[in-house]
C-alpha positions, -999 to 999 in steps of 0.1 A, spaced: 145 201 -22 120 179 -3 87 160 -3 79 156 32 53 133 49 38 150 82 31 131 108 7 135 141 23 102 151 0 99 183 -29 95 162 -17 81 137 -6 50 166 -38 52 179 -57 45 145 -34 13 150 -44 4 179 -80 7 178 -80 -18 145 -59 -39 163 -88 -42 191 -116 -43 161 -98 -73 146 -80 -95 169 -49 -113 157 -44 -86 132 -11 -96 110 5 -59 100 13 -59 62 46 -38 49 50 -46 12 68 -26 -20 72 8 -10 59 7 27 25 25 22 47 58 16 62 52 47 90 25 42 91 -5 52 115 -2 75 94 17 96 63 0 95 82 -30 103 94 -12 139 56 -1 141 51 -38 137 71 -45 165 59 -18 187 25 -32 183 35 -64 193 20 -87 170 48 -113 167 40 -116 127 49 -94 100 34 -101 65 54 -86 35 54 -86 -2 83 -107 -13 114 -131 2 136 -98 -3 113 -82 15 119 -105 44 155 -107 44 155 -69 40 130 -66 76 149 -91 94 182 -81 85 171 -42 98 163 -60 132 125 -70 133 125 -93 162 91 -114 151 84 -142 125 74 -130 89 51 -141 62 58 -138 27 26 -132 9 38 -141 -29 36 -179 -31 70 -197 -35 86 -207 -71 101 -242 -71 142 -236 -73 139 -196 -62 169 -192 -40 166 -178 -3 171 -141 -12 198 -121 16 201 -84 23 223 -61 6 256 -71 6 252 -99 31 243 -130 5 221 -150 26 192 -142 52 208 -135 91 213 -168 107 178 -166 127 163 -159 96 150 -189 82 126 -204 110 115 -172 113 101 -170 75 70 -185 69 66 -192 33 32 -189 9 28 -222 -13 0 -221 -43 8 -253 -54 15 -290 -40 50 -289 -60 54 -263 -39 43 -274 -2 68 -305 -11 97 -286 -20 95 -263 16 93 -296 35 114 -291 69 100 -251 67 72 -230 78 46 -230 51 12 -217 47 -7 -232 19 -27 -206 -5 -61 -219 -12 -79 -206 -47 -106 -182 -35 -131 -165 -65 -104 -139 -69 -87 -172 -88 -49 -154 -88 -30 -179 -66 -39 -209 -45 -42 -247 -46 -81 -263 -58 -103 -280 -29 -98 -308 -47 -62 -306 -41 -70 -310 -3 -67 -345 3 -35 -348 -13 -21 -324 19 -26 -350 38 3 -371 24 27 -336 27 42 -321 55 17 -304 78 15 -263 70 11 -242 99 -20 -224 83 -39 -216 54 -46 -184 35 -74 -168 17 -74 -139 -5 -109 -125 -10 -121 -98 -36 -126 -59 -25 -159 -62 -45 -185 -89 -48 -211 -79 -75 -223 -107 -75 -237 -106 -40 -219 -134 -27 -212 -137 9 -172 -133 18 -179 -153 51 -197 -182 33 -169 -189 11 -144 -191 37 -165 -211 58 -167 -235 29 -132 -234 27 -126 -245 64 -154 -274 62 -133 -283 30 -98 -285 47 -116 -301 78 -132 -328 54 -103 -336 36 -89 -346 71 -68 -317 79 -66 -291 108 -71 -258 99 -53 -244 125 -45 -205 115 -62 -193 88 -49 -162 69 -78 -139 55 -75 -105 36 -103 -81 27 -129 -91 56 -147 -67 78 -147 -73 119 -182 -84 113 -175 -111 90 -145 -122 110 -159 -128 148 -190 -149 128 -162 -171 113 -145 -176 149 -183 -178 162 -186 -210 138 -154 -225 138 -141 -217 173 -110 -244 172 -99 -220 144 -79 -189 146 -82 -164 122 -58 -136 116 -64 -109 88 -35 -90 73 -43 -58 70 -19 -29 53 -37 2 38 -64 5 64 -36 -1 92 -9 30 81 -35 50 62 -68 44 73 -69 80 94 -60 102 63 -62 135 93 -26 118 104 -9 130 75 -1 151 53 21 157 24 37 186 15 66 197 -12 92 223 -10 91 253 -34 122 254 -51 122 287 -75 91 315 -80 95 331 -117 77 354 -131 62 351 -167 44 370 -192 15 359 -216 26 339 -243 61 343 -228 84 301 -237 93 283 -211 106 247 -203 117 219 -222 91 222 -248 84 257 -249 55 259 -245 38 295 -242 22 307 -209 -12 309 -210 -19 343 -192 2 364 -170 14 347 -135 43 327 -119 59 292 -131 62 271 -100 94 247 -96 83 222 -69 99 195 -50 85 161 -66 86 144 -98 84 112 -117 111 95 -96 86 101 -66 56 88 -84 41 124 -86 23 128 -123 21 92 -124 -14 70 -122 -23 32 -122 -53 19 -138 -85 25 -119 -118 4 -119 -141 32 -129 -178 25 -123 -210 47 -130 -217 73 -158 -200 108 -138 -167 90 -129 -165 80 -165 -178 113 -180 -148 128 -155 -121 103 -173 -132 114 -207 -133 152 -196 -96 144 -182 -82 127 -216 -97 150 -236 -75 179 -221 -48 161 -223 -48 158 -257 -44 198 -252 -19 195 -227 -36 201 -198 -34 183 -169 -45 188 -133 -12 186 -107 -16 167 -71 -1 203 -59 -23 231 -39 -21 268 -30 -45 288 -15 -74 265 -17 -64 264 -58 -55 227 -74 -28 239 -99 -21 227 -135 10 212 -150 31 240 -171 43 210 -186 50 167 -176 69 165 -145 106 161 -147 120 136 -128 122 148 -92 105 187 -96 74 196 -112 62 229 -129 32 242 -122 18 273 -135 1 303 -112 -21 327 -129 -19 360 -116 -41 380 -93 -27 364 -61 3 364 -38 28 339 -46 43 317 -27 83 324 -17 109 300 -21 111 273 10 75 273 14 53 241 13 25 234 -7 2 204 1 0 176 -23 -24 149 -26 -7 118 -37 -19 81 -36 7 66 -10 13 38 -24 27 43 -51 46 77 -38 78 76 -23 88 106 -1 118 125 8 116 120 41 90 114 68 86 138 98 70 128 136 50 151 148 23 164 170 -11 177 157 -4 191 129 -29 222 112 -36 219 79 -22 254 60 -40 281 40 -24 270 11 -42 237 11 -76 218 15 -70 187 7 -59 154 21 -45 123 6 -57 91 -16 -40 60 1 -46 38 -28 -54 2 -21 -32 -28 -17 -43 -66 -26 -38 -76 12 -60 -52 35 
């Protein structure tokens, strides 16, 4: 009863390392539920890679990394909340005794970078995606606070307006150089390698380090796949009940009872940004046969997306094969094509190069995170 990821783990490390030589300084991001993978594990792939930094989602988050053993400092990208108490591991109450030092903390406020005085803080400057951050005007009042060991910048995925990423944060550096401060490291997310070595070509006594997460552990979608266990093959007739509705089959063919369900995030979708007049004519074809209870699955046999037999319980789904084929047996895998981030799998499996089946033709959507 299992929804496996399948690793080719030597190219999936080598995807790693060749953005690692693309953007130098890279900062690896592990955040809510590890990119599918855990964050555990990205947090040893972390190591392996030998960054020294580790930037994750929240204070638990830290404790949780450092308590598993990550040997480096980490960076928590949600800004600190005046009188939030240092989070610890389960059943430990308070971060391992290296922890703190090790913890650089996000501050979005100057109530904020005055209540972390005597830690590590990086101060979160209010880019045009206006979510977190301190004004430019706010600047010169650093200068009477506690130095921070960098700042950050959060830049939009999209810029309609045809604005220029690297303008903005150069404005952001003359700013924080003007208002008499050192810029020191400066923490970017959603810049190309492009836009990053003109930054370091204009402001050389700067470093800059992008954090990086979705286009780190899935940016090579060939170095995994996901599959799900079949659990039971039954046989049904036209018009023959099943499930917990009852609903009637639609033709002759087999019901399906897979591995994966709502506790996995299978069936489940997050808002999209749609844009153009197919995508949208494709959401309104999708919503009107759901109204009929219809609805595509992320599951694949044969070359053949299947459909629901009915919503997905909460760790199988039903799917329904129409006849005229061979079916599947029990114990077999079918490929699924999930978004990774917001799946969470059974297990994860190393392995070599690893063949795509008959059954499937498909890949994977990795989603996208707010930090890479």
């Amino acid at each position: 009863m299992t929804l496996s990821l399948y690793l080719d783990t030597e190219r999936w490390r080598a995807h790693q390392r060749a953005l690692m030589a693309e953007f130098p300084g890279l900062v690896p991001v592990a955040k809510g539920n590890g990119y599918g993978l855990g964050n555990r594990r990205l947090a040893e792939e972390a190591a392996l890679l030998g960054t020294g930094l580790l930037a994750v989602g929240t204070a638990e988050e830290a404790a949780e990394v450092l308590a598993q053993g990550y040997p480096g400092e980490v960076l928590v990208l949600t800004p600190y909340r005046i009188g939030e108490p240092d989070p610890g591991p389960p059943a430990t109450g308070a971060l391992p005794t290296a922890g703190p030092g090790r913890v650089l903390r996000t501050a979005g406020t100057l109530e904020a970078v005055r209540a972390l005085a005597g830690r590590p803080v990086v101060v979160e400057c209010m880019t045009s995606m206006r979510r977190h951050g301190i004004a430019a005007t706010d600047l010169a009042h650093l200068a009477e606070l506690p130095a921070p060991v960098g700042f950050a910048l959060h830049l939009p995925l999209d810029r309609r307006d045809g604005s220029d990423p690297v303008a903005e944060v150069d404005s952001w550096v003359r700013a924080i150089e003007a208002a008499g401060l050192a810029p020191g490291t400066v923490f970017l997310s959603h810049l190309g390698a492009q836009g990053l070595a003109e930054l370091t070509r204009r402001h050389p006594g700067t470093r800059f380090r992008c954090r990086i997460g979705t286009r780190l552990w899935l940016g090579d979608p060939g170095a995994m796949t996901a599959r799900a266990t079949v659990l039971d093959v039954t046989p049904v007739r036209r018009g023959q009940r099943y499930g917990y509705r009852q609903h009637r089959a639609p033709g002759p063919g087999h019901l399906l009872v897979l591995a994966g369900g709502t506790a996995h995030g299978l069936g489940l979708e997050a808002p999209k940004y749609v844009r153009g007049l197919l995508p949208r004519l494709k959401g309104i074809a999708r919503a009107g046969l759901a109204t009929l209870n219809r609805s595509l699955s992320p599951y694949q046999w044969q070359g053949r997306q299947l459909w629901f037999a009915e919503p997905p319980h909460m760790q199988v789904s039903i799917v329904f094969l129409p006849a005229g084929g061979k079916p599947p047996a029990v114990g077999d895998e079918l490929t699924v094509t999930v978004r990774h981030t917001t799946t969470r799998f059974d297990r994860v499996v190393d392995r070599q190069a690893d063949p795509v089946p008959a059954d499937s033709g498909a890949g994977s959507d990795s989603g996208a995170d707010s930090a890479g």
